[in-house]
C-alpha atoms as an extended CHARMM CRD file, in Angstrom:
* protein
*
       120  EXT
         1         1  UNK       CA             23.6450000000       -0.9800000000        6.5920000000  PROA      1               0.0000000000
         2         2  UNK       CA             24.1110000000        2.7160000000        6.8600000000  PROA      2               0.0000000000
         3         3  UNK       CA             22.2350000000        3.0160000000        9.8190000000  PROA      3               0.0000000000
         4         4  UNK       CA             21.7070000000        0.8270000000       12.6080000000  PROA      4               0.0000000000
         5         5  UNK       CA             18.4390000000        2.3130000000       14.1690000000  PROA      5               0.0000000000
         6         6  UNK       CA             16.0500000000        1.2940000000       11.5980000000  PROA      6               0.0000000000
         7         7  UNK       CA             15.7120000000       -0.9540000000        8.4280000000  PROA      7               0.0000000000
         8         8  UNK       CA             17.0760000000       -0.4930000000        5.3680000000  PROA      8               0.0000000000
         9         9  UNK       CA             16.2500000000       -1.6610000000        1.6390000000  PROA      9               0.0000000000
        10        10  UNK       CA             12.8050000000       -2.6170000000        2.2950000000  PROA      10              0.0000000000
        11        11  UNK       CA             10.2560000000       -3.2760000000       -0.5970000000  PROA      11              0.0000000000
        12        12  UNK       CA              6.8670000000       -3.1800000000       -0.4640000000  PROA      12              0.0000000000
        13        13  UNK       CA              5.3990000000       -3.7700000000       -4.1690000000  PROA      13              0.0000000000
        14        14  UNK       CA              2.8850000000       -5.0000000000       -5.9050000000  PROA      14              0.0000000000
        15        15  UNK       CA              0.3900000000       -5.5190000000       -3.4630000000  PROA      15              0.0000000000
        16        16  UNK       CA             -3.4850000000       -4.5560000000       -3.1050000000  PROA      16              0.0000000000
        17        17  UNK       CA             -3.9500000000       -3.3040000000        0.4810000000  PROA      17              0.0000000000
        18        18  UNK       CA             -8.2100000000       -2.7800000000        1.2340000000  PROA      18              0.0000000000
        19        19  UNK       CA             -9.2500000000       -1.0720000000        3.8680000000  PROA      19              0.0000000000
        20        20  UNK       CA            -13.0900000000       -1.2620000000        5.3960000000  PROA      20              0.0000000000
        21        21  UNK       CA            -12.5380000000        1.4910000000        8.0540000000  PROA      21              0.0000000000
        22        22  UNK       CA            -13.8140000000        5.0230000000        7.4870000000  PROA      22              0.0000000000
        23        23  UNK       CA            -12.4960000000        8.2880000000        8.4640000000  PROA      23              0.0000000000
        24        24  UNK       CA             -8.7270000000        6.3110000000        9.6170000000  PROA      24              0.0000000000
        25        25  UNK       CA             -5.6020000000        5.7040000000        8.8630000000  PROA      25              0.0000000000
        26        26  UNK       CA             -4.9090000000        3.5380000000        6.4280000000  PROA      26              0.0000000000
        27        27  UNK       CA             -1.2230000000        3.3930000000        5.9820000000  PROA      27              0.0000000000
        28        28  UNK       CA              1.1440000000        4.1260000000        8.2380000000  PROA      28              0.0000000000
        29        29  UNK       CA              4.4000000000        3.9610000000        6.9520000000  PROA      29              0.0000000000
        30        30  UNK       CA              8.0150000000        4.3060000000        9.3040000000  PROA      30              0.0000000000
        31        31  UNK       CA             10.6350000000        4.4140000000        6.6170000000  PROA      31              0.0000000000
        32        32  UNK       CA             14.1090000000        5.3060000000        5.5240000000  PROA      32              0.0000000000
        33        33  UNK       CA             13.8300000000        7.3040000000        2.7200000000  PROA      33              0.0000000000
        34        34  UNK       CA             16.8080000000        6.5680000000        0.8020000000  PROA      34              0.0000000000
        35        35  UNK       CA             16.5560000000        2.8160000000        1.0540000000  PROA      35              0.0000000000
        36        36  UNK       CA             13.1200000000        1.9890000000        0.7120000000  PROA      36              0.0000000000
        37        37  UNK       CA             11.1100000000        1.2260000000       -2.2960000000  PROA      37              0.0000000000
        38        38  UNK       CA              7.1280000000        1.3160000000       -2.2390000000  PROA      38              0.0000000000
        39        39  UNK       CA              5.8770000000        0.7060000000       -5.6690000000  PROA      39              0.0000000000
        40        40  UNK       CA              3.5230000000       -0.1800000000       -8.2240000000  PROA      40              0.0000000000
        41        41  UNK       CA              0.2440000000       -1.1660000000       -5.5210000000  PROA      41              0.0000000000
        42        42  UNK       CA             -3.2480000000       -1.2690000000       -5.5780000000  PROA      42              0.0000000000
        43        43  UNK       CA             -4.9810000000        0.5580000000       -2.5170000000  PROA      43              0.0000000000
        44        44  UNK       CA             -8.6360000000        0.9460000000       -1.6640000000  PROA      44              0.0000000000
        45        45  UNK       CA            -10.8420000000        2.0760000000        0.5980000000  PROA      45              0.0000000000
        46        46  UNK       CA            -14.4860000000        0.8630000000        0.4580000000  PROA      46              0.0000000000
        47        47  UNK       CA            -15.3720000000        3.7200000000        1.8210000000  PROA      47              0.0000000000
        48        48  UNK       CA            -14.3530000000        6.2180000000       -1.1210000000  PROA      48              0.0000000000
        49        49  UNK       CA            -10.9270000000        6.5510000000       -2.4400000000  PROA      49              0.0000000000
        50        50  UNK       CA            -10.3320000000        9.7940000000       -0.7070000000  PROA      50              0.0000000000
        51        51  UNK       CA            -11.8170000000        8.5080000000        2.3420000000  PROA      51              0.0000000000
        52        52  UNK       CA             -8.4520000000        7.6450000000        4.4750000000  PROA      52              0.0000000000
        53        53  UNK       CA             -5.4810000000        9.0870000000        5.6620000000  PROA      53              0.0000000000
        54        54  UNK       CA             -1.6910000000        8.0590000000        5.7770000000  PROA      54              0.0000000000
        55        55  UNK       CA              0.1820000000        8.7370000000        8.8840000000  PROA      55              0.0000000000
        56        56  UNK       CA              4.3470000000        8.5320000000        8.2120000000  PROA      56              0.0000000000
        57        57  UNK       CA              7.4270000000        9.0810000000        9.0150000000  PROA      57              0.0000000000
        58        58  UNK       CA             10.1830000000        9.7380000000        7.3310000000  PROA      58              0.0000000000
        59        59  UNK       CA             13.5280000000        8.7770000000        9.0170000000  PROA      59              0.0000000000
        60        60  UNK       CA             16.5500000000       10.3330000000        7.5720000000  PROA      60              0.0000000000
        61        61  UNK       CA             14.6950000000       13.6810000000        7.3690000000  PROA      61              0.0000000000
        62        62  UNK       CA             12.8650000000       13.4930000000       10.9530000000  PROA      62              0.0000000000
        63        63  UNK       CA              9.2420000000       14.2490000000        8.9550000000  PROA      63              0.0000000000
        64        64  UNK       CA              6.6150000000       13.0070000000       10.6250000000  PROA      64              0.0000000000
        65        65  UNK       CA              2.9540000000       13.6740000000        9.3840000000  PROA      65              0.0000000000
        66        66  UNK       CA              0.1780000000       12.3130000000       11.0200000000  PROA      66              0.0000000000
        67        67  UNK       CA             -3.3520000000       12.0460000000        9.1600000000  PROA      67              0.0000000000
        68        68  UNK       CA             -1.4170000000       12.8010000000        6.0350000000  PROA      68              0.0000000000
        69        69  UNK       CA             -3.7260000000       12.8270000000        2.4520000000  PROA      69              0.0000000000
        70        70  UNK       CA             -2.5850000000       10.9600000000       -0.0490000000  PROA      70              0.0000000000
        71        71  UNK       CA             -1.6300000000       13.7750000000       -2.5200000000  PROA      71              0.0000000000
        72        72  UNK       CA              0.8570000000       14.8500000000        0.4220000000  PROA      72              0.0000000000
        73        73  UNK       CA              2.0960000000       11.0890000000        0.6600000000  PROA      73              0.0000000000
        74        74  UNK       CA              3.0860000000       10.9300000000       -2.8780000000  PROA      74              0.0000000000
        75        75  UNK       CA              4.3860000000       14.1530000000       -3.0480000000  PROA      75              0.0000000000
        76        76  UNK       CA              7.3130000000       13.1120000000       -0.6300000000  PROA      76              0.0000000000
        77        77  UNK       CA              8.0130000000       11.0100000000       -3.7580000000  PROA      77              0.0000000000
        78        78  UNK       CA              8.7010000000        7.6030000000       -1.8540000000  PROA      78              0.0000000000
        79        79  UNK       CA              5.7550000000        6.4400000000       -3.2750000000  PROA      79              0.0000000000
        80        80  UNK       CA              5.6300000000        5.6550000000       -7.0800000000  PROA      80              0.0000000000
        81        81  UNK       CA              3.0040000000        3.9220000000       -9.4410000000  PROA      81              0.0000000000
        82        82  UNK       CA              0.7430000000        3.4580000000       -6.6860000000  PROA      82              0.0000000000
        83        83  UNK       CA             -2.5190000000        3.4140000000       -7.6970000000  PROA      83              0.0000000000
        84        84  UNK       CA             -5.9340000000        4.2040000000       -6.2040000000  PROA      84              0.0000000000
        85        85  UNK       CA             -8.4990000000        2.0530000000       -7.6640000000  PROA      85              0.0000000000
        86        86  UNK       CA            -11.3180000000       -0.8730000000       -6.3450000000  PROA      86              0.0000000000
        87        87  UNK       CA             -9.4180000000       -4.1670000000       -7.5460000000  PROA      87              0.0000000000
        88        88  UNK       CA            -12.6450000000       -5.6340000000       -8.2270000000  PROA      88              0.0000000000
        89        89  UNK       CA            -11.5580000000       -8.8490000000       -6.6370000000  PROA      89              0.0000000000
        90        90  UNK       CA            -13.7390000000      -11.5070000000       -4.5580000000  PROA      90              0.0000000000
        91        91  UNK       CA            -12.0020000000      -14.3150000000       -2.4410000000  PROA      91              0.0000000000
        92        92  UNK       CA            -14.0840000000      -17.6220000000       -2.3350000000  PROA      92              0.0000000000
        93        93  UNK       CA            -13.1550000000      -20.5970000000       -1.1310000000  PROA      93              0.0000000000
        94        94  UNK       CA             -9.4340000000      -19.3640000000       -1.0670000000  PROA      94              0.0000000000
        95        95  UNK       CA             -9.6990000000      -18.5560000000       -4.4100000000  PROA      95              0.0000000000
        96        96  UNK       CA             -9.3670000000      -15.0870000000       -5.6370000000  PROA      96              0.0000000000
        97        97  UNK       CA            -11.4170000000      -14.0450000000       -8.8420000000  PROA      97              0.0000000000
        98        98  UNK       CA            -11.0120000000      -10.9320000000      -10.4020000000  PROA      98              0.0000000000
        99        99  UNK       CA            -13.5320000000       -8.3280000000      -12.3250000000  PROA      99              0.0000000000
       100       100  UNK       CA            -12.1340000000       -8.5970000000      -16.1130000000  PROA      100             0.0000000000
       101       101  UNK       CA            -10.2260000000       -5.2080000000      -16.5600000000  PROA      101             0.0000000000
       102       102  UNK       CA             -9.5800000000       -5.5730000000      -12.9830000000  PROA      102             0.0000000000
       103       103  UNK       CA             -6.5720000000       -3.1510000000      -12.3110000000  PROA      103             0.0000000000
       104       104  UNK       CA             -4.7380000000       -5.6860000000      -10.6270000000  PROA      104             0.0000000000
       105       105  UNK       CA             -3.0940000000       -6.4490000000      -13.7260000000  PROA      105             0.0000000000
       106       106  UNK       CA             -1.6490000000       -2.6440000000      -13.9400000000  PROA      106             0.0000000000
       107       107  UNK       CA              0.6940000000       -3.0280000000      -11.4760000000  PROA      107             0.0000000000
       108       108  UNK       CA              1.8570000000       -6.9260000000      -12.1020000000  PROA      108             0.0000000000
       109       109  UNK       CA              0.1640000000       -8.4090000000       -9.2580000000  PROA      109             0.0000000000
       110       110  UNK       CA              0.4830000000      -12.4640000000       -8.4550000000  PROA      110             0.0000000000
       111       111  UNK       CA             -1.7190000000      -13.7360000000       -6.0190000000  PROA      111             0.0000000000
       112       112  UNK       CA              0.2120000000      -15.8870000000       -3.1010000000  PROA      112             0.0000000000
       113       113  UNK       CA             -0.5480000000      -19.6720000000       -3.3090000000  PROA      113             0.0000000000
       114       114  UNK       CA             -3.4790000000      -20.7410000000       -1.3480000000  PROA      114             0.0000000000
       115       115  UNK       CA             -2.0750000000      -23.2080000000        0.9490000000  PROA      115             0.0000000000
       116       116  UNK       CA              0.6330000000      -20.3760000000        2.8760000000  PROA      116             0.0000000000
       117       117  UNK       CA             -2.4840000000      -18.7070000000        3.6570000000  PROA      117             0.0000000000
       118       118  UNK       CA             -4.8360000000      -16.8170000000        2.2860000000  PROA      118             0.0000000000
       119       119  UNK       CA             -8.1250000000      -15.8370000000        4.0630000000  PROA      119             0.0000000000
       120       120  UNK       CA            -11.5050000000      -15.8620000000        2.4900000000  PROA      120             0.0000000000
């Protein structure tokens, strides 16, 4: 550790994050810059794809943005191969289905096994 206010090497990857609120913040991210990796997800709001915002901060560099878009998240460059896309996926009976040519498969998704649980 190179730091022992916050936490370091953190990965967040690889997941689809949905979000049914409107008008809110839909990631809010507290993050060392230099030791965290957030890559290749799937994010979605079912409101419109432009219809969140990102509040962050960025520790090392004492940035803090609140309301952030998302073309100023990813132009901090933490962010990369993030997508913005509906995953076309419905959750049934704790199983997950997906639309074919569902983008989940661009960013090398693998759905958790049903009995840790996941909620229909």
């Amino acid at each position: 550790m190179h730091n022992i206010k916050w936490p370091e090497g953190n990965r967040i990857e690889k997941n689809i994050i949905v979000s049914t609120k409107t008008k809110n913040n839909l990631l809010q991210y507290l993050v060392p810059v230099d030791s965290t990796v957030i890559a290749d997800n799937l994010i979605w709001s079912t409101t419109g794809p432009g219809d969140f915002t990102i509040t962050y901060l960025l520790l090392e560099l004492n940035k803090k943005v609140n309301g952030g878009t998302w073309a100023q998240w990813t132009a901090e460059g933490v962010e990369q191969g993030t997508i913005l896309a509906d995953p076309c996926v419905t959750i049934s009976n704790k199983k997950m289905t997906t639309c074919p040519g569902s983008p989940i498969n661009d960013i090398g998704f693998v759905p958790l096994a049903t009995d840790i649980g996941l909620l229909p």
